[in-house]
N, C-alpha and C positions, 0 to 999 in steps of 0.2 A: 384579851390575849393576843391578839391577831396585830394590832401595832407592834408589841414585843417581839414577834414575831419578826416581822419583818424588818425593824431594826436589827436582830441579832442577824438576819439573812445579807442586809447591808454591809453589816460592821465586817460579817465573815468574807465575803467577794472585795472588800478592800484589803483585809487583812493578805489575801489570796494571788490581789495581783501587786500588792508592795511585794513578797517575798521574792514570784517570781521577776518580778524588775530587778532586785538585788543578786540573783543569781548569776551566778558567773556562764559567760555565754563561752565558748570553742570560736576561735580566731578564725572569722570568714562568714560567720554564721549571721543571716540576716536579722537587723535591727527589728524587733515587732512595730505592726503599724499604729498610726494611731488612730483611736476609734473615729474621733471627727473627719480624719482624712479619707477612713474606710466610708461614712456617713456621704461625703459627698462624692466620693467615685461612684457607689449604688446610685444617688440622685440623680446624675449626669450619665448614667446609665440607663434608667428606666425614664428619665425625659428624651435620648436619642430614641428606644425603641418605640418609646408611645407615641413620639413624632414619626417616625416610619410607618406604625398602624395606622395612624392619622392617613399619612400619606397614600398610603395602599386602598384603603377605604372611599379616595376622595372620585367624585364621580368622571370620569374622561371627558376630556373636551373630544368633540367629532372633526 
């Protein structure tokens, strides 16, 4: 059952975001982003900050 399952759970999150894509947006109203765009803004996000712990962490020169 559990493949069905999550098939139907698939099928319903696409069914979900075509509708909203067709929905008529109010003139001004920001374009939604795209998930891959969103995917690597976080990327390039948590490699700046984990370069910075990196950096914080690294031993003093005297």
């Amino acid at each position: 059952m559990q493949p069905s399952r999550s098939i139907a759970t698939t099928t319903m999150v696409a069914l979900m975001a075509a509708h909203r894509m067709v929905q008529e947006r109010p003139s001004g109203a920001p374009a939604p982003l795209d998930p891959r765009l969103v995917r690597r803004i976080m990327d390039r996000l948590w490699k700046t900050e984990a370069a910075a712990r990196t950096e914080s962490r690294a031993p003093r020169p005297a």
